[in-house]
N, CA, C and O atoms as CSV, one atom per row, in Angstrom:
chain,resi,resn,atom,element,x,y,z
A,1,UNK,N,N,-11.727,-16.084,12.870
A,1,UNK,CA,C,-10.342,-16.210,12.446
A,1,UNK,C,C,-10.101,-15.300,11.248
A,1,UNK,O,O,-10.837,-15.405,10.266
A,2,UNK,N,N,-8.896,-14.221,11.283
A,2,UNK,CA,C,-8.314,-13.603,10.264
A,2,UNK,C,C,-8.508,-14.199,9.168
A,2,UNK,O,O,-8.193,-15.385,9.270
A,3,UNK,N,N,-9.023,-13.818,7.783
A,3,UNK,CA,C,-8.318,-14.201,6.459
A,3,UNK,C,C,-7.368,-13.901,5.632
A,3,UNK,O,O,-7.509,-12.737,5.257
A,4,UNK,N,N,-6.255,-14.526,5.064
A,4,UNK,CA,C,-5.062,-14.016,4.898
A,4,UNK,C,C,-5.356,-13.628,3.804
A,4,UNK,O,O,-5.998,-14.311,3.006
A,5,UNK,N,N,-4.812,-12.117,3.514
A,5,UNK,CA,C,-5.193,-11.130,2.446
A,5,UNK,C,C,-4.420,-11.364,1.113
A,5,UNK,O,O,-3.252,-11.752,1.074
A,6,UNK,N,N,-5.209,-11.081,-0.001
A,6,UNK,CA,C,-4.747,-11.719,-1.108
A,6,UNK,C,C,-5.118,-10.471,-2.587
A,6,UNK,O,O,-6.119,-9.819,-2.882
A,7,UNK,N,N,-4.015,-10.584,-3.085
A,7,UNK,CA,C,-4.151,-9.153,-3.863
A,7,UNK,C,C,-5.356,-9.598,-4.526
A,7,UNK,O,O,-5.640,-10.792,-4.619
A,8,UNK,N,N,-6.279,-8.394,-5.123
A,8,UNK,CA,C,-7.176,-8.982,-6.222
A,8,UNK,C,C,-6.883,-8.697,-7.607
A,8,UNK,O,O,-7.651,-8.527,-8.553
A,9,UNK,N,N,-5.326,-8.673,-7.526
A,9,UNK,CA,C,-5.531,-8.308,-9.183
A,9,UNK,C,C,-4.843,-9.537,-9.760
A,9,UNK,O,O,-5.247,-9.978,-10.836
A,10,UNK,N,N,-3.709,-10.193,-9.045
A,10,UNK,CA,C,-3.377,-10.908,-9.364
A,10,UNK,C,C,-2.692,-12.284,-8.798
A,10,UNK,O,O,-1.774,-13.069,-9.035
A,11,UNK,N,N,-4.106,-11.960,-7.602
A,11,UNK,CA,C,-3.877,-13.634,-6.691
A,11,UNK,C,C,-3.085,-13.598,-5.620
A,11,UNK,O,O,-3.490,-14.160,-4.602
A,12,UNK,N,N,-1.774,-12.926,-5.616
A,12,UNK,CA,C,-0.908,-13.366,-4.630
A,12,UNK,C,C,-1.066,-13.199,-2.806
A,12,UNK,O,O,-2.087,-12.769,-2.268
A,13,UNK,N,N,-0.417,-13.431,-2.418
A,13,UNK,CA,C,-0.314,-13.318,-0.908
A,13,UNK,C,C,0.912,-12.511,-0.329
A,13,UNK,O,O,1.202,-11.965,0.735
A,14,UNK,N,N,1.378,-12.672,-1.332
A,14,UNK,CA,C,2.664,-11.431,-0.935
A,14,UNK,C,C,2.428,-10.159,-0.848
A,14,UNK,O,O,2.863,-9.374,-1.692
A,15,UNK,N,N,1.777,-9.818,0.083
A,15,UNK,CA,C,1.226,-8.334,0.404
A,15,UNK,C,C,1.725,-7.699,1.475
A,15,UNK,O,O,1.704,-8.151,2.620
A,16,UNK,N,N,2.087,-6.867,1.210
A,16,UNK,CA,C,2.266,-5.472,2.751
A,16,UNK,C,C,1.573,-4.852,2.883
A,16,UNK,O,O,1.130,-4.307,1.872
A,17,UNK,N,N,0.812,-4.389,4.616
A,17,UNK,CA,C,0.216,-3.348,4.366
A,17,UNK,C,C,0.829,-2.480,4.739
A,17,UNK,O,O,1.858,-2.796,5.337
A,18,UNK,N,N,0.485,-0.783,4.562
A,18,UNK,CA,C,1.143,0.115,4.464
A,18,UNK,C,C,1.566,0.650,5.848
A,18,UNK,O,O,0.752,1.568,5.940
A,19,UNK,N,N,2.298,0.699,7.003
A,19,UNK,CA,C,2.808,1.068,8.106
A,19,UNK,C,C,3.338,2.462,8.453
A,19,UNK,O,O,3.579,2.988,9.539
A,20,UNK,N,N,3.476,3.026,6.817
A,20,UNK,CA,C,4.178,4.385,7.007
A,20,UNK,C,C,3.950,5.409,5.873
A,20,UNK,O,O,2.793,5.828,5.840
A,21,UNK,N,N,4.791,5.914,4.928
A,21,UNK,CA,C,4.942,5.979,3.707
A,21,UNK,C,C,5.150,5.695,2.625
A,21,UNK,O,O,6.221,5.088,2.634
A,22,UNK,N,N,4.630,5.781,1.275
A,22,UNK,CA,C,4.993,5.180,0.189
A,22,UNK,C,C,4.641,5.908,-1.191
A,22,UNK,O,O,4.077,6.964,-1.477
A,23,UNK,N,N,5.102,5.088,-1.763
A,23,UNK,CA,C,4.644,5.559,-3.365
A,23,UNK,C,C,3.925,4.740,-4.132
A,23,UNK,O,O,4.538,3.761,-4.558
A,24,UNK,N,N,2.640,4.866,-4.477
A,24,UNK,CA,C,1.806,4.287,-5.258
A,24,UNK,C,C,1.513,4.882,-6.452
A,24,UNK,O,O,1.267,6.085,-6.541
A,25,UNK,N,N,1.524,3.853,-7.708
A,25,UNK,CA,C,1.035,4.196,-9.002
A,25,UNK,C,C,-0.143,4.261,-8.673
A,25,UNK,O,O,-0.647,3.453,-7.894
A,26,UNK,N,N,-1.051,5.649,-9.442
A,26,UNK,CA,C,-2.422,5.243,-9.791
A,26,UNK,C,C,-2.310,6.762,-10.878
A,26,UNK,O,O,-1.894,7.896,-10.638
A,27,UNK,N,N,-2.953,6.063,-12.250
A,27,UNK,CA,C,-3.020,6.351,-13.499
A,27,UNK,C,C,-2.052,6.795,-14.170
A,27,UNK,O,O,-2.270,7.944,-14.555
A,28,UNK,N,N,-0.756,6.251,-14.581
A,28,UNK,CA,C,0.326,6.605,-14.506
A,28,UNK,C,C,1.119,7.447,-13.630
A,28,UNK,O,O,2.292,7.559,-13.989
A,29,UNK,N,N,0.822,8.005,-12.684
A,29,UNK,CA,C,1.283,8.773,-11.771
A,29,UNK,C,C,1.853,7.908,-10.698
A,29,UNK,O,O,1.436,6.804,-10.347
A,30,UNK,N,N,2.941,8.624,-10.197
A,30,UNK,CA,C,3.422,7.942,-8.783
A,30,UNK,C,C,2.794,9.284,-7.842
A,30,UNK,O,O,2.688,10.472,-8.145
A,31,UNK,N,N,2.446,8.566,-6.619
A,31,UNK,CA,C,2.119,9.547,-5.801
A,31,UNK,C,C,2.015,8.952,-4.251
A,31,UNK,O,O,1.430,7.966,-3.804
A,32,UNK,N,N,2.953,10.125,-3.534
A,32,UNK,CA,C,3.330,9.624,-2.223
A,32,UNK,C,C,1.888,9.978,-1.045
A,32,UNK,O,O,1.256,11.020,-0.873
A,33,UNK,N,N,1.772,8.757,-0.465
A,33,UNK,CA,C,0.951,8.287,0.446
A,33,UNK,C,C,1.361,8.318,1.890
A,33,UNK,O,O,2.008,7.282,2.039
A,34,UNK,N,N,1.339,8.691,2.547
A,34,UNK,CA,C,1.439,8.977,4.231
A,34,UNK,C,C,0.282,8.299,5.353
A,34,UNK,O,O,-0.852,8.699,5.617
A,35,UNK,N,N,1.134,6.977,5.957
A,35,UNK,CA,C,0.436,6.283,6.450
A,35,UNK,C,C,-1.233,6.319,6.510
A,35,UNK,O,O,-2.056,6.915,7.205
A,36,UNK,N,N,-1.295,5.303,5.338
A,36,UNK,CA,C,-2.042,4.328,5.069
A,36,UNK,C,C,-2.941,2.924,5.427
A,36,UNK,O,O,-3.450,2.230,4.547
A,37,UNK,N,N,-3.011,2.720,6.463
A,37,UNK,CA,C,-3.108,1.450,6.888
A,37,UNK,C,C,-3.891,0.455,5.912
A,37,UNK,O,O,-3.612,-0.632,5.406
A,38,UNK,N,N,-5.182,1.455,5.868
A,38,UNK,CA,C,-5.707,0.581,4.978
A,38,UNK,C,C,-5.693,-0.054,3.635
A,38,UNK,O,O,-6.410,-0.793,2.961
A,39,UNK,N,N,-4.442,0.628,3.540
A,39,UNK,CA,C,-3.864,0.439,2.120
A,39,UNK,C,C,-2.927,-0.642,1.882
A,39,UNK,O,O,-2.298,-0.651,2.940
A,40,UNK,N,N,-2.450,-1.540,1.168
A,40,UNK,CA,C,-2.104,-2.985,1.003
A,40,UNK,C,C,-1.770,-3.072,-0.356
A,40,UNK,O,O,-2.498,-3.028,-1.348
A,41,UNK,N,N,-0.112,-3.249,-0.208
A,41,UNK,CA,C,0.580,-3.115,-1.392
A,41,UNK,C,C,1.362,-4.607,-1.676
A,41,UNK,O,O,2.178,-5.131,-0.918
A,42,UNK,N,N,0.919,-5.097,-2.878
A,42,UNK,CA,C,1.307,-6.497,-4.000
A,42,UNK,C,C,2.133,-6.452,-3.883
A,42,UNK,O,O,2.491,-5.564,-4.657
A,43,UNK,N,N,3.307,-6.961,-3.174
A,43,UNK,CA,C,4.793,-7.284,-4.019
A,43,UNK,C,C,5.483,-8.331,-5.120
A,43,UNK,O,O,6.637,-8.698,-5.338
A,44,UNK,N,N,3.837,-8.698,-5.853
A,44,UNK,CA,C,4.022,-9.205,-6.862
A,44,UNK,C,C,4.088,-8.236,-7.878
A,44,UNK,O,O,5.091,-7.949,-8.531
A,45,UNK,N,N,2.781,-7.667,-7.991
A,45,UNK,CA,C,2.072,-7.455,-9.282
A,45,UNK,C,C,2.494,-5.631,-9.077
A,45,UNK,O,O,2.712,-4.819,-9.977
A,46,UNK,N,N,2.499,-5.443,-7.808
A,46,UNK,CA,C,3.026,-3.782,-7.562
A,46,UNK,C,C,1.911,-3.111,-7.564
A,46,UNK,O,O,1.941,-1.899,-7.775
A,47,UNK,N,N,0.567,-3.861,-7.298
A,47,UNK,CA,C,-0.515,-2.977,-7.454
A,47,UNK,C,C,-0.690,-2.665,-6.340
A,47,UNK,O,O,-0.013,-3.296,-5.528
A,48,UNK,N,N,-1.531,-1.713,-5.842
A,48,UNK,CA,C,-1.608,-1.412,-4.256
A,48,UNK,C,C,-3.946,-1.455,-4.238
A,48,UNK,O,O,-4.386,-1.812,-5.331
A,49,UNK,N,N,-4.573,-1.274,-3.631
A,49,UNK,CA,C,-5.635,-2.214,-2.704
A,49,UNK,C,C,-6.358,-1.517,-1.663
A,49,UNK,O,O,-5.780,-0.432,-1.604
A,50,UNK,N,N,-7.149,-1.515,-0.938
A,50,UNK,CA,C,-7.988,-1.512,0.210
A,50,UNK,C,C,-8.089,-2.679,0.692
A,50,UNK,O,O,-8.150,-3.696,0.001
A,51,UNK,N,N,-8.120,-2.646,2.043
A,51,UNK,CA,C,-8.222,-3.444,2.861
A,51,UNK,C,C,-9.270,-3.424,4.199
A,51,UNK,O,O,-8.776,-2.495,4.840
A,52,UNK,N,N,-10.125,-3.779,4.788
A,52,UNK,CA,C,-10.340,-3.143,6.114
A,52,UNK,C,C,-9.178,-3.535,7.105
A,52,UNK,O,O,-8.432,-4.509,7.009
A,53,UNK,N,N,-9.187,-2.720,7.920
A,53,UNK,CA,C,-8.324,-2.775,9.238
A,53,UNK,C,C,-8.689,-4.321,10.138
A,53,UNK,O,O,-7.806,-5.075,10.546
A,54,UNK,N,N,-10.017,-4.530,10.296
A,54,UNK,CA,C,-10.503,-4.940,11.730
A,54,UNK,C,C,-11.391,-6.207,10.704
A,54,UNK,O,O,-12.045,-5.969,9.689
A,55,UNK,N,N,-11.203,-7.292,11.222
A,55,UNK,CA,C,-12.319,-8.345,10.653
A,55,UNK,C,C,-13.600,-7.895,10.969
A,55,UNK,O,O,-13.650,-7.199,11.983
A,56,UNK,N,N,-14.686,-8.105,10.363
A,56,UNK,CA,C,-15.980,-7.983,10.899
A,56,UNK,C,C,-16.310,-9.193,11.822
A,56,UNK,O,O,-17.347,-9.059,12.470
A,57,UNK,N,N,-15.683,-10.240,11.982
A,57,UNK,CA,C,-16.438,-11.062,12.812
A,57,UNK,C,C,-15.991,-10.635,14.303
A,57,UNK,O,O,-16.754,-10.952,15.215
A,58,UNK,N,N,-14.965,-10.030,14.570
A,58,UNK,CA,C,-14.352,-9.803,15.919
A,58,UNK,C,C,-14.111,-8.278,15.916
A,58,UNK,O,O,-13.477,-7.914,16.906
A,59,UNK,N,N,-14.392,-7.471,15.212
A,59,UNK,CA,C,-15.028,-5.826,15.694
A,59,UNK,C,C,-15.484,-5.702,17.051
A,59,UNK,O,O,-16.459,-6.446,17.155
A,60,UNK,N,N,-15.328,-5.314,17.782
A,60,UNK,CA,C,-16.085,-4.433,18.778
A,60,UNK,C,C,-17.157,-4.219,18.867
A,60,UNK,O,O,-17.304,-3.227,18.153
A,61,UNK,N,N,-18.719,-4.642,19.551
A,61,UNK,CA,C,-19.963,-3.969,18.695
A,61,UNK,C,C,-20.026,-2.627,18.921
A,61,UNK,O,O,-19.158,-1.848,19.315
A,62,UNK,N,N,-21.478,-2.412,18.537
A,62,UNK,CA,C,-21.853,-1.075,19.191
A,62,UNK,C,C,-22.094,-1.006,21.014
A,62,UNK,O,O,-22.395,0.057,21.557
């Protein structure tokens, strides 16, 4: 079973992951990102994340 993803900076569950384009802070900079998936943005805290795509328990094997 999925685990529902949870920012790590500041707890929440209000997360998007990234579907398309965007703009992410990282080190004072804004900087535009072009689909992302694995990327997973706070709509709390505004921080943005890694994520994997695929659970490891239900991956595909080799």
């Amino acid at each position: 079973m999925a685990q529902t993803l949870k920012c790590p900076y500041c707890g929440s569950t209000n997360v998007t992951r990234m579907d398309g384009s965007g703009v992410v802070s990282k080190l004072g900079k804004r900087v535009m990102v072009d689909i992302a998936p694995d990327i997973v943005l706070c709509n709390d805290c505004h921080q943005d994340f890694s994520a994997p795509l695929f659970d490891e328990e239900i991956a595909i094997p080799d």
